[in-house]
C-alpha positions in Angstrom: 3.0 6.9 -17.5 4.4 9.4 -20.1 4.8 7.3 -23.2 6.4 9.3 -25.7 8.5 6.3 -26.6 6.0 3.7 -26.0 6.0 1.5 -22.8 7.5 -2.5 -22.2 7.2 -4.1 -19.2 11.7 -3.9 -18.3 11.0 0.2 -19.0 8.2 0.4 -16.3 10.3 -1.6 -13.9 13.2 0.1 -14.7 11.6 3.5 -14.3 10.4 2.4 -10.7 13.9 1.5 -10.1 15.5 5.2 -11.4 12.7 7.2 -8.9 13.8 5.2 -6.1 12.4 1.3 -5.3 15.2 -0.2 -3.7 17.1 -3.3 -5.5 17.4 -5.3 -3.0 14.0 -5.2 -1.8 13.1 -5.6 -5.5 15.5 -8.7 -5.6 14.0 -9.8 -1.9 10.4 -9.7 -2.8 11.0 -11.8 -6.9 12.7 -14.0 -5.3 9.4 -14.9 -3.1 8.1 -16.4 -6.5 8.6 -19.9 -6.8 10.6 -20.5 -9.9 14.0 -21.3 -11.9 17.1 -19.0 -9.9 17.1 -15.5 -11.6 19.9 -12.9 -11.3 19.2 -9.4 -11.8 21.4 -7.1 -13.9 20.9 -3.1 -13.4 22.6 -0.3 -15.1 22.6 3.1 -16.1 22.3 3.6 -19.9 22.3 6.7 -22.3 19.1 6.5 -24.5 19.4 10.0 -27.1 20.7 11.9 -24.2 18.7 10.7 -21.7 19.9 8.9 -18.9 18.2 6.2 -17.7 17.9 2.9 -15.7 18.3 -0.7 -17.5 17.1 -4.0 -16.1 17.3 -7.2 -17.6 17.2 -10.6 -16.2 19.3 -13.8 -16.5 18.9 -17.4 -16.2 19.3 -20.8 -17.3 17.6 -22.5 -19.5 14.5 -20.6 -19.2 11.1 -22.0 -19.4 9.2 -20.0 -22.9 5.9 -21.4 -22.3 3.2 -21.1 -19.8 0.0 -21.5 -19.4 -2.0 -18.5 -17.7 -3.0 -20.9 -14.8 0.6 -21.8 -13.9 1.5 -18.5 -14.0 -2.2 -17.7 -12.0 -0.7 -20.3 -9.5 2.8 -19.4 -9.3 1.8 -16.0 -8.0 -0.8 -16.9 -5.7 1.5 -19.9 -3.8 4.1 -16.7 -3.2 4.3 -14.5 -0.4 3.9 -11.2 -2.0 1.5 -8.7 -0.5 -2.1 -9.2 -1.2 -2.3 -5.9 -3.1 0.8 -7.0 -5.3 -0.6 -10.2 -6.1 -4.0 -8.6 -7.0 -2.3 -6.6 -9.5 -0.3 -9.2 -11.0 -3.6 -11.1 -11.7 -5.2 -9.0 -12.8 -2.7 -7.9 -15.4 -2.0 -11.3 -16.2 -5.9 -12.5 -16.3 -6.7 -9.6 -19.1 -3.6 -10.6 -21.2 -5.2 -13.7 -21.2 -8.9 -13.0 -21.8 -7.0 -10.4 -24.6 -5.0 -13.6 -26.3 -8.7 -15.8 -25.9 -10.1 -13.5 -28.0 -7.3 -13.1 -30.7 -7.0 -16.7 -31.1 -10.4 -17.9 -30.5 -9.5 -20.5 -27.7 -11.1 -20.7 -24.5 -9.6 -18.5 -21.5 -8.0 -21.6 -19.4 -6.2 -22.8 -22.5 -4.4 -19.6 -23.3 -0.5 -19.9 -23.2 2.2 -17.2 -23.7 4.7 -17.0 -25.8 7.2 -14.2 -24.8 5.3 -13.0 -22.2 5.3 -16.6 -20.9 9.1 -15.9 -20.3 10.2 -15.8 -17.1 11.6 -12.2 -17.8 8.2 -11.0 -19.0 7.0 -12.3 -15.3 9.5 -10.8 -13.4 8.7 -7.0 -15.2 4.9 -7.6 -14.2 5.2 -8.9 -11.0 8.3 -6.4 -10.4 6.5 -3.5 -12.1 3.4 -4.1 -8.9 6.1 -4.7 -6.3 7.2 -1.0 -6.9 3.8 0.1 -7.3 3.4 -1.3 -3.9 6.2 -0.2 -2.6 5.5 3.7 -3.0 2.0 3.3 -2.3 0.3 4.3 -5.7 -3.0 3.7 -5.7 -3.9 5.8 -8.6 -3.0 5.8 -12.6 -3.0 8.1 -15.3 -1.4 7.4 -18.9 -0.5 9.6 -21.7 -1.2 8.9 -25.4 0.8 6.2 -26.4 3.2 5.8 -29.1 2.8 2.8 -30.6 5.4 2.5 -33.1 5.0 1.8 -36.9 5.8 -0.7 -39.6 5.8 -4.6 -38.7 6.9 -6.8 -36.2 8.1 -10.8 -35.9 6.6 -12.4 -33.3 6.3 -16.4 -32.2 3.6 -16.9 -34.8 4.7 -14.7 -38.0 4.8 -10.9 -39.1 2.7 -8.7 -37.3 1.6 -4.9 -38.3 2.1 -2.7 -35.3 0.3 -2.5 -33.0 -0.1 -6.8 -33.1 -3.2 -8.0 -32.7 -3.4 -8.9 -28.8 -1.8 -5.3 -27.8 -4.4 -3.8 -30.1 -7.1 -5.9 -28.0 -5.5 -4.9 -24.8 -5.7 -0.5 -25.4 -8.9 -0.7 -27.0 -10.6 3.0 -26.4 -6.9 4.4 -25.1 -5.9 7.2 -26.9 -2.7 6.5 -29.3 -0.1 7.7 -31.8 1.8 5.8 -34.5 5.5 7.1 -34.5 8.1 8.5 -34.1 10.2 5.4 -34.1 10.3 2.5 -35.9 8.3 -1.1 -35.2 7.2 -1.9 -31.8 7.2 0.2 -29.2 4.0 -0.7 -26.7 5.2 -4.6 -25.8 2.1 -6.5 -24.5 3.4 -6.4 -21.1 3.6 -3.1 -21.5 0.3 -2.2 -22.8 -0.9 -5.1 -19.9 0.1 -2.9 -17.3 -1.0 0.2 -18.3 -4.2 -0.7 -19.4 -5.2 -3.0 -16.4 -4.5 -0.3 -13.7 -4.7 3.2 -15.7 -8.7 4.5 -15.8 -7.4 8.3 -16.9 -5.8 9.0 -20.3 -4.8 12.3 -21.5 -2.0 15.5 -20.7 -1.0 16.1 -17.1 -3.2 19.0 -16.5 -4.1 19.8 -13.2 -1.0 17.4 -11.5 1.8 18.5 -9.5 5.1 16.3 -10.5 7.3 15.1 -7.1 9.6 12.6 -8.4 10.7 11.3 -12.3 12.1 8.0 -12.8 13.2 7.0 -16.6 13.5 3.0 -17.6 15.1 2.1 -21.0 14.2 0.3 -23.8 16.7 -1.9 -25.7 16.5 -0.3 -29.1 18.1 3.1 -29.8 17.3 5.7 -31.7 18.9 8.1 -33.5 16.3 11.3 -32.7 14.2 9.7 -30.3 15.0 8.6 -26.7 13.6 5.5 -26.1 12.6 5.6 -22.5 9.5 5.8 -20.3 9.0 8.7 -18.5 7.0 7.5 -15.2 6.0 10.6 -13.0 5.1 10.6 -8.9 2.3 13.3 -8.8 0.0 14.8 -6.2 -3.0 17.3 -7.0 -2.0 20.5 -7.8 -4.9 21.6 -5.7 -6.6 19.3 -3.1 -10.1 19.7 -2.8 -12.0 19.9 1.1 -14.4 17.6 -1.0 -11.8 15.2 -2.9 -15.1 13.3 -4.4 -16.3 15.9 -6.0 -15.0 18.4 -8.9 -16.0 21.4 -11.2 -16.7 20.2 -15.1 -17.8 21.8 -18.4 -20.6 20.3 -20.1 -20.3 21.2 -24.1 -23.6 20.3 -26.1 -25.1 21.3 -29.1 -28.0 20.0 -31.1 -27.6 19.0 -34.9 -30.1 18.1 -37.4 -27.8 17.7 -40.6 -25.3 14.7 -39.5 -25.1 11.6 -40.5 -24.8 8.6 -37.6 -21.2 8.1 -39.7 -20.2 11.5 -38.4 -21.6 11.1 -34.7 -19.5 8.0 -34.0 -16.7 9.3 -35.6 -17.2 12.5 -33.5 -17.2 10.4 -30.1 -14.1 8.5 -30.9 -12.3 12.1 -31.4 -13.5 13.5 -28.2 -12.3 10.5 -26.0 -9.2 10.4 -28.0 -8.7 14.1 -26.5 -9.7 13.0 -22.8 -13.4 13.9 -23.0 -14.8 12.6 -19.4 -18.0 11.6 -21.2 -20.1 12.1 -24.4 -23.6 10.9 -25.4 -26.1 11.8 -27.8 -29.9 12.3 -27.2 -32.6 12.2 -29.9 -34.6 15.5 -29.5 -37.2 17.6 -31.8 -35.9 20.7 -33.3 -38.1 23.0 -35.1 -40.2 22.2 -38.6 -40.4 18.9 -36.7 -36.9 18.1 -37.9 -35.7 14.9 -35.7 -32.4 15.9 -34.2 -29.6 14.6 -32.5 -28.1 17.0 -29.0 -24.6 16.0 -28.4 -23.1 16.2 -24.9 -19.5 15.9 -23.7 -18.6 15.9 -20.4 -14.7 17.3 -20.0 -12.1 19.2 -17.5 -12.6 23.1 -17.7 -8.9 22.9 -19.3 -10.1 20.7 -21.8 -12.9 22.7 -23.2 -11.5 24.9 -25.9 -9.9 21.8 -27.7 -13.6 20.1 -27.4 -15.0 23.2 -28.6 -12.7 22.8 -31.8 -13.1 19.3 -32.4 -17.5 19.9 -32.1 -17.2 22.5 -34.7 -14.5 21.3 -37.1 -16.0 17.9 -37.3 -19.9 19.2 -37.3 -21.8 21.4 -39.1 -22.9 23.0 -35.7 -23.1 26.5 -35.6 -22.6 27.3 -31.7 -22.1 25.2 -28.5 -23.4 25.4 -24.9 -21.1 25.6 -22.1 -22.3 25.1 -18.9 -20.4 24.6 -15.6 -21.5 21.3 -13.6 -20.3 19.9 -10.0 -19.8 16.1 -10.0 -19.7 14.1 -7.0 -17.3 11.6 -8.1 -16.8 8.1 -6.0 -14.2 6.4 -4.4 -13.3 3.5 -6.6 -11.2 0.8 -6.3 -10.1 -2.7 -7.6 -11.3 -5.8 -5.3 -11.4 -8.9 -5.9 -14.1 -11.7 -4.8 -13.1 -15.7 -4.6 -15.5 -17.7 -6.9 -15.8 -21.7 -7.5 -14.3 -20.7 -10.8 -10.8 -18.9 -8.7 -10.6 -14.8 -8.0 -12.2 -12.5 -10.0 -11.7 -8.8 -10.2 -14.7 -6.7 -9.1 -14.7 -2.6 -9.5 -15.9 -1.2 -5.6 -17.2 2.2 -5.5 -17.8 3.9 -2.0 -19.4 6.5 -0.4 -18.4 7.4 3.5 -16.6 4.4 3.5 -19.1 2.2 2.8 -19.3 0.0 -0.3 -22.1 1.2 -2.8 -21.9 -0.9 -5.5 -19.6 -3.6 -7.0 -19.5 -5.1 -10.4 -17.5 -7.8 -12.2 -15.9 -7.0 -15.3 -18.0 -8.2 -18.0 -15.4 -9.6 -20.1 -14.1 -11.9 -17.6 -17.8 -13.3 -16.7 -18.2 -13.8 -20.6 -14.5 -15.8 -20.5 -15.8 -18.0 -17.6 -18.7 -18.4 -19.1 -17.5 -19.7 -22.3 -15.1 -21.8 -20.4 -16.7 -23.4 -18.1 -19.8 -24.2 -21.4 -22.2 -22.7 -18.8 -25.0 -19.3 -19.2 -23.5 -16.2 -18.8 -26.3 -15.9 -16.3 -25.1 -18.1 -14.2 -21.7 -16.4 -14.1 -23.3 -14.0 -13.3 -25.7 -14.8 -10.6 -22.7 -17.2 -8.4 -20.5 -13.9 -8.6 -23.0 -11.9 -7.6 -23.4 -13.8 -4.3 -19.8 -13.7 -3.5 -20.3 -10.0 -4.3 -22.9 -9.6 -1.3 -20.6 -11.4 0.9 -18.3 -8.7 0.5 -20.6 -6.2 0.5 -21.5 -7.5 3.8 -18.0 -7.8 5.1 -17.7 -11.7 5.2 -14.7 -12.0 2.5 
């Protein structure tokens, strides 16, 4: 996802649609979804020069409102591939857990406003019928343009980014501007932050196909489309688990923890892999602090700046590491409580560990009035059932 003008859930569908996904198969599998009739409206628009692909949706009398669970149960009673629907919920269930948090309401009585629309549906659950459809199993997002200035949403003025899209790309690197007001939509920022795990440039990626979907606004300067890029790797691997890194440390006695955090946010903004700190002994005694950041070799020179701008660090180690890197994926594990997404990593094929995402055992948790341990231990169990290849 290149999102130089931001990202809403009609330009990521529409940006499938421009590299290829077929309409009717598009308007085949929607129409598998058990709600009011929809028709479909696609056309090829000029956005500052750029040509791209529009969707929008129409209908009567649309329904505005829905709870998560009707939306939950409308995707689940369809016959949409298993992977599609896994996506879909999981998009929807951490818009939801995003809106529980904003408002302070417990996950099961969450209910959307705009992205409640039936419109808003059909971009998410269109958006992971074309992801299906070309197979991608893999995601990788640019910085985001956010926009700037306000927006008017269901319940009043918001400053951009509002508050539940701010929730939702929480640790993804972003910009604010060019354009004016809103330019990552919550279905948008749904999407990309449920399935991307990489943020950053496109180093190391070999583009195959470009698809762009439209916005509705226009500007004058800036096209307002999302760029959305087939890639491979520029160079496969024998070993595709495992990879060469730079490991950049250096120790620093005279920084406050003010700067240290301050310095971690600014390394992950740039795509740092990893970065910790580790309380050593320098000499006089001095208590010290050794920072470590963990990055692609074409990333290290811009590390190296940020270390040495934003320290008072006089040199920095560079050492090259090998990583063995798992397969991961996103599963999902059936619970008393209804699915619940669980990261998978493997080795040789054979599952090494799975995990539930914390925030959804905390939602449950808080929803159901019960311990989080409890969540915890119930999913746990369903875990080692799929661990041991009974789900």
């Amino acid at each position: 996802f290149d999102c130089f003008s931001g990202a809403s859930g009609d330009m990521v569908l529409g940006a499938l649609l421009d590299l290829g996904l077929p309409f009717d198969h598009l308007k085949q599998e929607l129409g598998k979804l058990s709600c009011e009739p929809v028709e479909l409206d696609v056309k090829r628009v000029d956005r500052a020069g750029v040509s791209a692909t529009k969707i929008d949706f129409r209908f009567q009398d649309p329904k505005k409102h829905r709870h998560l669970s009707e939306i939950v149960d409308m995707i689940e009673r369809s016959t949409l591939t298993d992977q599609v629907k896994l996506n879909a919920r999981k998009i929807f269930r951490n818009l939801g857990v995003a809106e529980s948090k904003v408002h302070g309401i417990p996950l099961e009585k969450v209910h959307f406003h705009e992205v409640g629309a039936l419109d808003s549906i059909m971009d998410i659950v269109g958006s992971c019928i074309g992801f299906d459809f070309f197979g991608i199993t893999d995601f990788k997002c640019s910085t985001i343009n956010v926009g700037n200035g306000t927006v008017k949403m269901a319940h009043g003025l918001f400053p951009v980014p509002p508050p539940a899209v701010a929730e939702l790309i929480k640790g993804i690197p972003i910009k604010t501007g060019p354009g004016e007001g809103e330019l990552l939509t919550p279905t948008g920022a749904a999407i990309i932050s449920s399935l991307c795990e990489e943020y950053g440039p496109a180093d190391g990626l070999k583009f195959e196909e470009i698809g762009y979907g439209a916005g509705s606004k226009e500007f004058k300067d800036l096209p307002n489309v999302l760029r959305v890029i087939l890639t491979t790797k520029a160079e496969p691997r024998e070993d595709p688990g495992s990879e060469e890194l730079n490991l950049l440390e250096t120790n620093l006695d005279d920084v406050s923890p003010e700067v240290l955090g301050y310095l971690m946010d600014r390394v992950f903004e740039r795509g740092a892999l990893d970065c910790w700190f580790t309380a050593i002994q320098m000499k006089k005694n001095r208590p010290a602090t050794m920072v470590s950041v963990l990055c692609r070799p074409s990333l290290k020179d811009a590390l190296i700046g940020i270390l040495v701008t934003e320290t008072p660090t006089l040199g920095v180690r560079v050492t090259t590491v090998s990583r063995l890197c798992l397969a991961r994926e996103v599963s999902e594990v059936t619970t008393k409580w209804g699915p619940v997404p669980v990261k998978v990593s493997k080795y040789n094929d054979k599952i090494t560990n799975a995990k539930a995402e914390h925030d959804v055992m905390k939602e449950i948790a808080r929803s159901e009035g019960i311990p989080l341990r409890d969540v915890e231990a119930e999913i746990m169990l369903c875990i080692e059932r799929l661990k041991n290849g009974r789900m």
